[in-house]
N, C-alpha and C positions, 0 to 999 in steps of 0.2 A: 743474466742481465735482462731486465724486459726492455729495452729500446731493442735486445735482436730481433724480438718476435713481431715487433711492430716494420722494422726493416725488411724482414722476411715479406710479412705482409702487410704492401703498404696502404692496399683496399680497405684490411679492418680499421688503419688507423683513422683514414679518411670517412669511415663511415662515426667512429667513436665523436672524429671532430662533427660530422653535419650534424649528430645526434645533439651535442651542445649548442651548435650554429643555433638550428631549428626551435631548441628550448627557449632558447633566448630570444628569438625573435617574437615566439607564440607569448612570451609574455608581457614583450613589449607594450602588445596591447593589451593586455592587461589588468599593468602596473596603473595606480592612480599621477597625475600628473599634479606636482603643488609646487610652492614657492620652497617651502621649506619643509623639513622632516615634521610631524605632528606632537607639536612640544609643549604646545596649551595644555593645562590641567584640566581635566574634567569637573564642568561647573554646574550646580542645579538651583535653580530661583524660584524661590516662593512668591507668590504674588498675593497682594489682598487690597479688596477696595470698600471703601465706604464714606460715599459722595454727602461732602458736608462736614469730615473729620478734618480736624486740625493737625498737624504733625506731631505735635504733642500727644494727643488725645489718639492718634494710629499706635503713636512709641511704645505708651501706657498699658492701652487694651488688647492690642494688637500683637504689637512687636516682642515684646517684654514673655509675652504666654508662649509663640511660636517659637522663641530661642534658646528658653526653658528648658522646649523638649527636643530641639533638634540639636541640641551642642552635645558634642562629644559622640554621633551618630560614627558609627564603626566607619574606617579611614578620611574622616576630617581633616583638611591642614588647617582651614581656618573659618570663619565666615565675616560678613558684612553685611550693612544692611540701611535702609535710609526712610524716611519718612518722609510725605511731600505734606503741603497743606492742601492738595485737591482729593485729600482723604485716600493715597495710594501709599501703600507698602513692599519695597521688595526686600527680600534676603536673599543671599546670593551664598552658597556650601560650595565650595572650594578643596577640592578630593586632589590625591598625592598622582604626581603625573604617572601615566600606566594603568590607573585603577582602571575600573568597569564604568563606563557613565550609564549605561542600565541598569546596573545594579547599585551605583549608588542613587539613579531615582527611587527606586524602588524602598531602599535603606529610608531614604527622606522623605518620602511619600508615608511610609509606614510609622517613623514618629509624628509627621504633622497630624494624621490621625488620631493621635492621643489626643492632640492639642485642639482638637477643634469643638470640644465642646466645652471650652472654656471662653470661647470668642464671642463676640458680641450677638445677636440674632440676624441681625442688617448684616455682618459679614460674610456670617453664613451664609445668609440670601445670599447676596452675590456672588460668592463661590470662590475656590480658592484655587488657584490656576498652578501646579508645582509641574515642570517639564527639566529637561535637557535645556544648557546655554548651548546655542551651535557659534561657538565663534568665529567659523571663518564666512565673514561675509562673501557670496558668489558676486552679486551686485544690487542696485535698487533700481526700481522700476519707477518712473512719474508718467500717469495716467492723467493726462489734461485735455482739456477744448480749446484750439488754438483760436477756435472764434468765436469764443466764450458763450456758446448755445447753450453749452450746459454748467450746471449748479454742483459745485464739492458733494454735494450730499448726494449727487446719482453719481455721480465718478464712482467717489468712493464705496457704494454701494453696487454698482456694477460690478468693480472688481473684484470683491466680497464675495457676490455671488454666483458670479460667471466665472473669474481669471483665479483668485486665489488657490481654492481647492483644486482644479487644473496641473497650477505649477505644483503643490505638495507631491502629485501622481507621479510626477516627471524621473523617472531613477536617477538618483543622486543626491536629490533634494532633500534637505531636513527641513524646511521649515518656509514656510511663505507669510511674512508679518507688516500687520499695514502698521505707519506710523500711529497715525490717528486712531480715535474711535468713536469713526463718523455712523457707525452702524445705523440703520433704520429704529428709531424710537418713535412709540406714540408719547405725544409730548404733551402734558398737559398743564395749560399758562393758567394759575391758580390767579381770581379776582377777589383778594382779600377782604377790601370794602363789600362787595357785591356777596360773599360768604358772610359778613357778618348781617348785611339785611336780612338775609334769609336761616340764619343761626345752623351753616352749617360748617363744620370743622372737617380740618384733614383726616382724622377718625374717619368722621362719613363718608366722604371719598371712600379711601383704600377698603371700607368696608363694605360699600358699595359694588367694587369693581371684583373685592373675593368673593362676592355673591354671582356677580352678572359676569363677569367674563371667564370662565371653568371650562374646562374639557371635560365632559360628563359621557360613560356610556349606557345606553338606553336600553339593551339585552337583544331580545330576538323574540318573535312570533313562531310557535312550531317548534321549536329546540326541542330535542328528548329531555325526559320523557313525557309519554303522554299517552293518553289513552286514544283509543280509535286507531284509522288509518288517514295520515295528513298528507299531502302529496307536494304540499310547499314549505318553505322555511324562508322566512325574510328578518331580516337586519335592522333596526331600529336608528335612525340617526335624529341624531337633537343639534340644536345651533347652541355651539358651547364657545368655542373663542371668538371673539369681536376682532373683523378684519378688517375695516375702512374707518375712516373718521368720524362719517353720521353714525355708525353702529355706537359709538364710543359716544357722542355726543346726545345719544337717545337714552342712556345710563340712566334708571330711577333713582335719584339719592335721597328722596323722601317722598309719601303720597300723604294731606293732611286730612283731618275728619270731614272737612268739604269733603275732598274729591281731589284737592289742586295737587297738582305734579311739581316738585322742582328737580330736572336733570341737570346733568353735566355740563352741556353749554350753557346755564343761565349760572356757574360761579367758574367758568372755565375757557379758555378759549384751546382747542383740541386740533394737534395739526400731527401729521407725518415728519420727523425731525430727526435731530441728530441723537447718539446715546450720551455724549456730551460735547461740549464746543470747547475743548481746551486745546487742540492741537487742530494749526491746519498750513495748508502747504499750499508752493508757488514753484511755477518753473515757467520761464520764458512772461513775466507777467501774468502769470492765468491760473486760478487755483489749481492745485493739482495732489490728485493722491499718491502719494510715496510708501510702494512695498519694499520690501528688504527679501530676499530670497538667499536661505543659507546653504551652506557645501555639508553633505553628510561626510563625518567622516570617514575614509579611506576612500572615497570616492575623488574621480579623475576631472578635475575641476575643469578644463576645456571642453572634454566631452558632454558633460554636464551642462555648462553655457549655453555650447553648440544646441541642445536638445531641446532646453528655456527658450533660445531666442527661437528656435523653429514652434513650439508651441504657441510663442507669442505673434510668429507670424501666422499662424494658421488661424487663432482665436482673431484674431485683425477681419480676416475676412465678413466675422460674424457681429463687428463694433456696429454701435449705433452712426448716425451721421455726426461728424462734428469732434466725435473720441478718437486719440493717437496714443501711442504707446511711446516715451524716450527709456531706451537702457541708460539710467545717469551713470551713478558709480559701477564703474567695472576691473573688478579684480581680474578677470581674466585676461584682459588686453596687457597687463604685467606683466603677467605669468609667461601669458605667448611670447611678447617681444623676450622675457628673459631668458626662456628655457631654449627659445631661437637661437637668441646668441651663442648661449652656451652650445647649443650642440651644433654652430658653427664653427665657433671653437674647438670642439673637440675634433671634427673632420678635417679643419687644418691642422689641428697638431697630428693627425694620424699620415696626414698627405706628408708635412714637414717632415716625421721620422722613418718613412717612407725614402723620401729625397736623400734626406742625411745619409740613411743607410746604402742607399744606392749611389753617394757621390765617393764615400769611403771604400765598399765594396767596388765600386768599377766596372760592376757587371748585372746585366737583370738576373742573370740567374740564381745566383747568391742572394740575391735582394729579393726574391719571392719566397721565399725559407721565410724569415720572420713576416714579411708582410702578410703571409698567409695564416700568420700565427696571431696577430695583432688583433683581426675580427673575431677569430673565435674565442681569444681570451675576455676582448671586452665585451662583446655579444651574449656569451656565455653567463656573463656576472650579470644580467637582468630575472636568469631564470633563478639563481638565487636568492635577490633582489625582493620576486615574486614571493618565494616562500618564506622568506624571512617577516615578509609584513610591510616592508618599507615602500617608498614614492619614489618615481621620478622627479626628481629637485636637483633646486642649483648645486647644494653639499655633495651629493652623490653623483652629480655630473661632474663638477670638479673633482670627484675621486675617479674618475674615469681618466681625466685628464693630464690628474698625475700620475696614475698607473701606466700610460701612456710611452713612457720612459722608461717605463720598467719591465713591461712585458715584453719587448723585442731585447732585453739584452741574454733570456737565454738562449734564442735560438740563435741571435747575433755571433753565441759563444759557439755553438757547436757547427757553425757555417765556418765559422771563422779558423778554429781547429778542426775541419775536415779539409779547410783550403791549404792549411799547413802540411797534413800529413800527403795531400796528392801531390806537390811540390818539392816536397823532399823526398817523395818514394817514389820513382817515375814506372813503377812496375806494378803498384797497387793500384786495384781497383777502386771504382767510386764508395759500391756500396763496403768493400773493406774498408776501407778510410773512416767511413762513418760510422761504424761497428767497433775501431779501434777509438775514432774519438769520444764515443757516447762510454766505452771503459772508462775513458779518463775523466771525463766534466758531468757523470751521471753524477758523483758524489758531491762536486762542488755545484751542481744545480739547485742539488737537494740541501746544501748546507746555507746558500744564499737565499731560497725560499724561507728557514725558517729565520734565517736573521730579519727577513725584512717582518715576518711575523711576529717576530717579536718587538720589533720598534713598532708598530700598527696596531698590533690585539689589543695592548692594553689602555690605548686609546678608547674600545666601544664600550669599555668598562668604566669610564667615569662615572662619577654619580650624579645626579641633579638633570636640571636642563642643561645644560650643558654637556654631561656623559649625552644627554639622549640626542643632543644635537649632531656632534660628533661621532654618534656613536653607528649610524650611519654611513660616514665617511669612511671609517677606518675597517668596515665591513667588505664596500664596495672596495677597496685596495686590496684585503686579504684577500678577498675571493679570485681579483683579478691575476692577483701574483702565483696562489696556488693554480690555475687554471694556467698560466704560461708556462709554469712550470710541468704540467701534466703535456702541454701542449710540445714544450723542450724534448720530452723522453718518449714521445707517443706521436706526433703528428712531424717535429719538425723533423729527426732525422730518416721518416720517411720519405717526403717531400726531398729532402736532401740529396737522398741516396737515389731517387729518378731524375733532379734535374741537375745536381752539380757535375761538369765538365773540367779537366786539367786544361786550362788553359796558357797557348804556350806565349802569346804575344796579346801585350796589354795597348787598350787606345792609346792617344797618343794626349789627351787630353786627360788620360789617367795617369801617364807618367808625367806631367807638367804637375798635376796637380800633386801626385806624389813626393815631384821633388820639393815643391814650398814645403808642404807639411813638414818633411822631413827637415828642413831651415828652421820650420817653427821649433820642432824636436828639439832642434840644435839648441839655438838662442835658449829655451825652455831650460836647459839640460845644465847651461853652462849658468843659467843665471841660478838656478837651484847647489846648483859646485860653487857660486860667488858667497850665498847664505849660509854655506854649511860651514865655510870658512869664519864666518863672525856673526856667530853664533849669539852673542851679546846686543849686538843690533837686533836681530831678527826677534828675539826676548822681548827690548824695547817695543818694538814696534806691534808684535802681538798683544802688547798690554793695555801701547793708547787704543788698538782696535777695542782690547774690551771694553776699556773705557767707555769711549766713544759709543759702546753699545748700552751700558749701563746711564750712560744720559740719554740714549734716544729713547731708553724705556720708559725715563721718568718724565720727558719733554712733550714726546711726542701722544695725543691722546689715545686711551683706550675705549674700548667699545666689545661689545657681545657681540655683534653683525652690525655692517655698516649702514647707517640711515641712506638709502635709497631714492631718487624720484622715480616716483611707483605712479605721476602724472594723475595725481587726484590730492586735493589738499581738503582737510575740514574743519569748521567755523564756528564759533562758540560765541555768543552773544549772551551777554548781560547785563539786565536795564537794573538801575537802583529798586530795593526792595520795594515788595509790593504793587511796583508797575503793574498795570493793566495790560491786557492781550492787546487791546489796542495799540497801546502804546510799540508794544515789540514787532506790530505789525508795520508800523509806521518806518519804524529803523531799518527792519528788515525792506523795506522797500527803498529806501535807500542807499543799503546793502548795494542792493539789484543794481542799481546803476554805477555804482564803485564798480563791482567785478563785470559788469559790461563791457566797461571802458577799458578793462584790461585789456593788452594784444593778448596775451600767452592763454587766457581761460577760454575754454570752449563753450563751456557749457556749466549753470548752477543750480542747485535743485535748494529749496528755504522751508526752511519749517519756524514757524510762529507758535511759543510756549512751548517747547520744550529743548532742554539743555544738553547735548551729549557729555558733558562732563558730570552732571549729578545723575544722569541716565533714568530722567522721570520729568514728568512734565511741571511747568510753570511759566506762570503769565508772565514774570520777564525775565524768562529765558529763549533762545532761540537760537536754532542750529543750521548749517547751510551742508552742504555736500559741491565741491567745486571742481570740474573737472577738464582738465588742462588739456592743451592741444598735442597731437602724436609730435613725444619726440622729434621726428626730421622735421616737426613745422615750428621747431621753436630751438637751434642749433647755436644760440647765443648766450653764454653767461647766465646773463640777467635774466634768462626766460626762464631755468631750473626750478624745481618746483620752491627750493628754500628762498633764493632772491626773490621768487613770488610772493611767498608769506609773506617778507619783512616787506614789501614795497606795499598790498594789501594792510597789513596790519597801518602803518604809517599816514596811509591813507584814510582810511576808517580811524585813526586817533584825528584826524584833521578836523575830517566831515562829519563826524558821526561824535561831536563828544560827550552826548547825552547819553553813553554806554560803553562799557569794556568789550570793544570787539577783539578776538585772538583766532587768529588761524594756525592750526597744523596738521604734519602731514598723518599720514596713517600711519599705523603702531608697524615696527621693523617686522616682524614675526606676527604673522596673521592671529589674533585670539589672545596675544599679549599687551592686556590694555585696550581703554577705549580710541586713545590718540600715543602719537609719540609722544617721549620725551620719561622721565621720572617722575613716579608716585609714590609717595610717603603717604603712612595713616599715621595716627595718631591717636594711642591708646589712652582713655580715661581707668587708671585701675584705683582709682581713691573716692571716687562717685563725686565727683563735682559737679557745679552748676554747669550749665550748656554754654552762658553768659563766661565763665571761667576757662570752659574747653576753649571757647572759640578765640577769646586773648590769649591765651597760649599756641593755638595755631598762627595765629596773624604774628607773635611773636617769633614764632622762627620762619615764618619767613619774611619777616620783614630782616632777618639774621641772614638767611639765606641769599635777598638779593641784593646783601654788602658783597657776596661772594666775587669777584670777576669770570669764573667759572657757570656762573648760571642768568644766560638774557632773564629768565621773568620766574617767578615763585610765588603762587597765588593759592589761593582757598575756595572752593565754593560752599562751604559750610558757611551758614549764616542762622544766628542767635536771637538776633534784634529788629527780624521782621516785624515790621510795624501791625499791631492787631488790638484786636479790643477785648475787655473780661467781660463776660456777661454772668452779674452777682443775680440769685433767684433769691429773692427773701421767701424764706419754706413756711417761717413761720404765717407770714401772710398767706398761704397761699394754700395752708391746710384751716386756716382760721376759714378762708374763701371757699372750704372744702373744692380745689383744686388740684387733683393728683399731680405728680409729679413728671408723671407720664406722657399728660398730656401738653406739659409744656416745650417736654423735647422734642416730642415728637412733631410739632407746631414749628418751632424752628429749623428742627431739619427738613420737613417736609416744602416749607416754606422760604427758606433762606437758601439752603442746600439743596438736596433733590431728595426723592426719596424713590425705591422700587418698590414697586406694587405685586406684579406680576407678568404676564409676559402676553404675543396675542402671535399668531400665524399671519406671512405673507411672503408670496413668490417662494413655496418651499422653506422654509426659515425660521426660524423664531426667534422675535426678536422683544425687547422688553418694553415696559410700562412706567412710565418717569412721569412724578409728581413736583411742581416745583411752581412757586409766584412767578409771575410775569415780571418779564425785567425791570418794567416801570415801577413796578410795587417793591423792588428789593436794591436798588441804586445807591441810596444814602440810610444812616443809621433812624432817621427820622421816619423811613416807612417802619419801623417794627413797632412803630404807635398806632397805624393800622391795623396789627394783628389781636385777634379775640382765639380763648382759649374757653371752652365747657366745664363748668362744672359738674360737683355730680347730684348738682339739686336740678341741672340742665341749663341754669344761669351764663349769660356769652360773658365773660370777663375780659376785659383789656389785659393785654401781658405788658403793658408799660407799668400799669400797677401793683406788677409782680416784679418786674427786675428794673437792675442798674445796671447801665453800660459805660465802663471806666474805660479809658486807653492804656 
């Protein structure tokens, strides 16, 4: 029998137990700290931009070649993908939960390479951006000027270049991403009129500036080899990129047979700007830039925070005057108060079965036997915990909790039957007692260890999200169960056998207590003798129970995990197609004053043009980040984060009804979805109009919210954005001998933007953006100002080349 040897010696067993105490504690710290087990699928985004494309025209040349090559890339479940009109593209690959997310970047990185020389040349230039999705938001940061000293375009570029790359450093951190992309651009505000006096087109520009702004190297003076004896060698430097504005504005873009110069600033006005204006942000009234800093994962998301906000306090020291840093949205303040709770929870259930057993027992001594068994069995289950791969999280603290129960009932058992054998043997010894009890309850230790394992193991074996959620849970119970169990045959009837006493007279508070109990026995005893008697009742009444159970299944709602106030809600805004930025800016500021006026919101963070539900920018869409006050400061009903939605939502339908505002909370399961609630797609597999997709979404849910089952069912796909064709009569315009070339490139350069090339400043490199000054591109009626080259050199009007239909 091995409980003798552990009786015998009851030092080894004590040291066997500190041996697991110790593992468990070293890995405590460790273990990564989250909300939940890591049940996100590994996702990878393709990005691609080209400023001036239509959605249509990204779908077409873009889209249509990059999904070519990357469907069906080795363990795909699926993909998606969306096209904006500010000439943005993402695809998003979506891999089977478990995979490699390195390895499938790698997989998707390696077909879009196929793909990319089928793309446009402009795409190219701009590059094509394929990473890791980090779904679990840590939190977002707003960099703003409370005293409004300073301008969005240095925030944001502060942050860019001081704070961003900082936070990336930070261990833990995957990812540090500005909303916007205010980046530093030389900007150049094209003067249409004033380019046709002097006959020069956007051709001459970009060609101009691939002449004049180059990183060139110059060689060296003295290099080997050489003849003679040299005794120096010097470095040759040339002025190759253009770094200020006059550099840029002193550009030759013609010299004529006089002599006369026309540069840069005579068809241009040349400033320091943004790389483009389509997203910009507010907090507390004051523009502000909004980063997003993601959780690597298996990394300990508190410690992580901890490390962020200390960086960010140390970088503070270094801010210019007038710049503050808010942590808006923060996941971690969740995570803390929840895994708080829970493992206050757990410490009172360990004190409660603690008590229990000591008020049954009647004695400490008896009551230190399992209580001493209880830490090292749950302790113990971290260092498994550790090498298994898993988190500290709610699931597996809750498997702590219910294991709880379970790990004092062996050694419950062998206290309990060693208390028997000193009682009725007034001649046997302590440690005989428990040498004869561990004969008897070794085998049925061993036999209720594997029953509980078997109702538990097959638990970590589910399939899906699901298996993987639970699979966790039913980990931390076996572990803990086998471990009490080791703890049963190996630690407790040591302990046993040094402190249990024959005791001859019990308290007096322990016979009171004994004799109710024994009343409860009674009554218990006799009522179970009244059911055995009528047997046909008892039938009945087991039946309506199941009954009863069988409606509360189908009554009562289900759920995957319960929707939480995790004290952050978020905000979706949508202006009727085609709205201007302005416009969203406008709503959005009236937003600000709605969620001001709320008691329960602490604090808002807004962004103007872009949508977190299409997850890409547009001028009327706009998103907010709203963050509610600590729990104890809002201990009323009506202050929970959901009563907040609907009281916001109701309100914004009041005051706001030039737009769809919808608020909600954050998705249950960090990295599942952008918001809560349910997402349906909707497959075209017959190749229909986009005009046909989109009546067929509106139709079911306009189906959807007959349901009573579902507050609201909405689309943000949209068909019938309002736009214009722009028809080129070819033939005119080869009659005109007018390349074709040169008329695209005229509108995009001129309408759109166009990249040129790129120039150095403060360490960085940032680009070169060609584009008409906003006064010359406002209405349809400026593209009557624009003139295109022939190739006799002739300046042609482009009105006399196209038509512009709605």
């Amino acid at each position: 029998m091995i409980s003798k040897t552990f009786i015998e010696r009851p030092k080894f067993a004590m040291v066997i137990a500190l041996i697991i105490t110790l593992s468990g504690l070293i890995s405590m710290t460790l273990l990564p700290v989250s909300e939940y087990p890591e049940v996100a699928p590994p996702q990878v985004k393709v990005q691609a931009r080209w400023p001036g494309a239509s959605a249509l025209v990204m779908e077409e040349s873009v889209g249509q070649v990059i999904e070519d090559v990357v469907n069906g890339v080795e363990g795909m479940e699926y993909m998606s993908s969306n096209s904006a009109n500010d000439g943005s593209y993402n695809l998003t690959i979506t891999f089977g939960v478990g995979d490699d997310p390195d390895m499938a970047l790698v997989r998707v990185q390696n077909r879009v390479k196929l793909a990319e020389p089928s793309l446009p040349a402009e795409v190219r230039a701009q590059g094509l951006t394929i990473d890791k999705i980090s779904p679990d938001i840590l939190f977002t940061i707003n960099l703003y000027s409370p005293d409004g000293s300073l301008d969005e375009l240095f925030i944001a570029n502060y942050g860019l270049i001081n704070i961003q790359n900082r936070l990336k450093r930070v261990p833990g951190v995957s990812d540090a991403v500005m909303f916007s992309t205010a980046d530093y651009s030389m900007r150049l505000w094209l003067n249409p009129p004033q380019m046709t006096a002097l006959g020069i087109t956007t051709d001459d520009i970009n060609a101009a500036l691939q002449e004049q702004n180059v990183q060139a190297p110059a060689g060296k003076i003295g290099a080997p080899p050489y003849d003679g004896n040299l005794s120096t060698e010097y470095t040759l430097q040339l002025k190759g990129r253009m770094k200020s504005r006059e550099e840029f504005e002193n550009i030759v873009l013609r010299v004529s047979d006089q002599g006369a110069i026309v540069r840069l600033r005579d068809v241009a006005r040349v400033e320091l700007g943004q790389l483009d204006y389509k997203v910009s942000g507010s907090f507390r009234n004051q523009p502000a830039t909004v980063m997003a800093v993601y959780l690597l994962p298996g990394a300990n998301s508190l410690i992580t925070g901890d490390a962020v906000k200390a960086q960010l306090a140390e970088m503070q020291k270094t801010f210019p005057d007038g710049l503050e840093y808010v942590v808006g949205y923060d996941t971690t303040r969740y995570v803390e108060v929840s895994i708080s709770q829970v493992t206050t929870s757990l410490l009172q259930a360990v004190a409660l079965v603690i008590l229990i057993t000591f008020v049954f027992l009647g004695d400490w001594r008896p009551t230190l036997v399992p209580s001493v068994a209880i830490p090292v069995s749950l302790i113990g289950t971290f260092a498994v915990m550790l090498v298994s791969g898993m988190t500290i999280n709610t699931v597996t603290l809750f498997g702590l909790i219910l294991a709880i129960g379970i790990v004092v009932d062996d050694a419950i058992l062998v206290v309990e039957n060693t208390d028997r054998h000193l009682h009725e043997d007034p001649d046997i010894s302590t440690k005989d007692a428990v040498t004869r009890t561990m004969e008897e309850v070794s085998g049925p230790i061993v036999a209720t260890t594997l029953v509980l394992l078997a109702v538990f193991l097959p638990v970590a074996m589910l399939p899906g999200i699901t298996g993987v959620m639970y699979n966790q849970f039913a980990i931390t119970i076996c572990v803990a169960v086998v471990l009490s169990s080791v703890c049963a045959l190996t630690l407790s009837p040591a302990v046993a056998s040094l402190v249990l006493r024959r005791s001859s007279k019990q308290p007096r508070w322990y016979r009171g207590f004994n004799k109710g109990f024994e009343g409860v026995t009674h009554r218990y005893s006799s009522a179970v003798g009244y059911m055995l008697k009528r047997r046909s009742l008892v039938a009945v009444g087991f039946a309506a129970l199941m009954a009863l159970l069988l409606v509360g299944t189908r009554v009562i709602p289900t759920g995957f995990v319960p929707v939480e106030d995790k004290g952050v809600l978020m905000l979706n805004v949508q202006l009727p197609d085609a709205a201007s930025i302005t416009r969203t800016q406008n709503v959005m500021e009236k937003l600000q004053a709605i969620v001001d006026a709320d008691p329960a919101v602490e604090s808002a963070t807004f962004l103007s043009g872009y949508s977190i539900l299409a997850g890409a920018a547009q001028s009327n869409g706009g998103a907010g980040f709203l963050v509610l006050k600590h729990w104890d400061e809002r201990p009323d009903m009506k202050d929970i984060s959901l009563a907040v939605s609907q009281r916001l939502n109701r309100a914004a339908y009041q005051q706001v009804p030039e737009a769809l505002v919808q608020t909600f909370p954050p998705p249950s399961i960090p990295g599942m979805g952008l918001v809560g609630g349910l997402e349906l797609v909707v497959e075209d597999t017959q190749g229909r109009s986009h005009e046909e997709l989109a009546g067929a979404i509106q139709t079911l849910a306009a189906a959807a919210n007959e349901s009573p089952l579902i507050v609201d069912a909405f689309t943000t796909f949209r068909a019938n954005v309002p736009q214009y064709f722009i028809d080129i009569n070819r033939n005119k315009a080869k009659t005109l001998h007018v390349p074709l070339t040169n008329i695209f490139s005229t509108l995009q350069s001129q309408l759109g933007s166009s990249y040129i090339n790129d120039f150095s400043l403060f360490g960085q490199t940032f680009r070169v953006m060609m584009q008409a000054s906003p006064e010359f591109r406002s209405s349809l009626k400026d593209i009557d100002g624009l003139y295109v080259r022939s190739s006799n050199g002739d300046m042609v009007p482009l009105a006399t080349l196209i038509t512009v239909d709605p």
